[in-house]
C-alpha positions as CSV (number, residue, x, y, z in Angstrom):
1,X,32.5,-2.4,16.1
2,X,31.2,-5.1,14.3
3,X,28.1,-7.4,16.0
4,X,28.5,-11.2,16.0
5,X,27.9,-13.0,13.6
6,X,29.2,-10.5,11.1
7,X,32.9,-10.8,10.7
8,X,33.9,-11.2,7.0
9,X,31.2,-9.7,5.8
10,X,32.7,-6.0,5.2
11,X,35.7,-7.7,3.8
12,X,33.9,-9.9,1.1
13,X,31.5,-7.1,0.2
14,X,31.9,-6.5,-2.9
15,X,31.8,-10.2,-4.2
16,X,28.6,-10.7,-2.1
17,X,27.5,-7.5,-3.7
18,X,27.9,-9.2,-7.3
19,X,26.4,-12.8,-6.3
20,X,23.3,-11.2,-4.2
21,X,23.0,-8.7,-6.9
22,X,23.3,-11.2,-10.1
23,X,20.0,-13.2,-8.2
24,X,17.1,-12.1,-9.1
25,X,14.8,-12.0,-6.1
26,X,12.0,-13.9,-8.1
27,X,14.2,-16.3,-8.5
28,X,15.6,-16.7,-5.4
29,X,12.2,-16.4,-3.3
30,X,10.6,-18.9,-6.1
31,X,9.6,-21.6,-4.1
32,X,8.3,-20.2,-1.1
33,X,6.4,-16.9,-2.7
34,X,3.2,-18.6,-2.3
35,X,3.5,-18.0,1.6
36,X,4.2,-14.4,1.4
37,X,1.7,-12.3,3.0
38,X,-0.5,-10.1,0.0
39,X,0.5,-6.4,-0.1
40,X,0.7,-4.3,2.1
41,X,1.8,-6.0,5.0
42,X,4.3,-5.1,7.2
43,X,8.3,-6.7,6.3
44,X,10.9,-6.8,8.7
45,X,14.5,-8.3,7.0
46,X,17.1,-8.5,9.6
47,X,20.7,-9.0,7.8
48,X,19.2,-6.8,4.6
49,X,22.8,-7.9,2.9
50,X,21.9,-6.1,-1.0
51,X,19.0,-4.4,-0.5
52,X,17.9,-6.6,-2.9
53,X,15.2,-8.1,-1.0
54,X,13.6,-5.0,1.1
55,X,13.5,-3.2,-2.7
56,X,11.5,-5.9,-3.8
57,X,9.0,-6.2,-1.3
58,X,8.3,-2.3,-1.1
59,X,7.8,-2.6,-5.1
60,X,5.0,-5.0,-4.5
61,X,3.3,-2.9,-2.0
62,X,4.7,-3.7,1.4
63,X,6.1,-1.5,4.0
64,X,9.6,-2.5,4.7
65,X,12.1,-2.3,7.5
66,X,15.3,-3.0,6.3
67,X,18.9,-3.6,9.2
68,X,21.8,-4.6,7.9
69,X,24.6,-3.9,10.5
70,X,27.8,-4.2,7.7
71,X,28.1,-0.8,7.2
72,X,29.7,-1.8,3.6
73,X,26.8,-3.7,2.9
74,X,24.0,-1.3,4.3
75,X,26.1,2.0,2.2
76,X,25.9,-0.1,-1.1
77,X,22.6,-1.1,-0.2
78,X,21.2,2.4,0.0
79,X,23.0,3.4,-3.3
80,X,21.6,0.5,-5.4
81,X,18.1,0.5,-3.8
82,X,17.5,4.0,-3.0
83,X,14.1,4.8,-1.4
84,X,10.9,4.4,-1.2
85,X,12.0,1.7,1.4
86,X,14.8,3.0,4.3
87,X,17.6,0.9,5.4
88,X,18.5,1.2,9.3
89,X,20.6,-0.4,11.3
């Protein structure tokens, strides 16, 4: 059953797999990196999409909670961006 807020998403998947994906989260995160918290610190990303971001933030020393509730979306994320950080729902 998919939450609110959600529909689509399983449907457009794999082309929000590619955009997310082609992003770099540097790049994406550029102007507002300055206000991130230094490592470790605790990360909570609520709508996880990729992965993209939860992998990044573990890489720099943060413990990460990931929840993505698209199931498409939370299976791809786990294959691109396999541990050390989890993805829940």
């Amino acid at each position: 059953m998919p939450v609110n807020g959600t529909e689509g998403y399983a449907a457009e998947a794999a082309a929000l797999l590619r955009q997310y994906e082609g992003i770099p989260f540097e790049a994406v995160h550029r102007a507002v990196r300055h206000l991130f918290p230094a490592p470790p610190a605790r990360v909570l990303d609520v709508g996880a999409g990729t992965g993209r971001d939860p992998a990044a933030f573990a890489a720099l020393g943060h413990a990460v909670v990931a929840v993505e509730p698209t199931a498409a979306l939370r299976e791809a994320a786990r294959a691109l961006h396999p541990p050390p950080h989890r993805l829940g729902r």
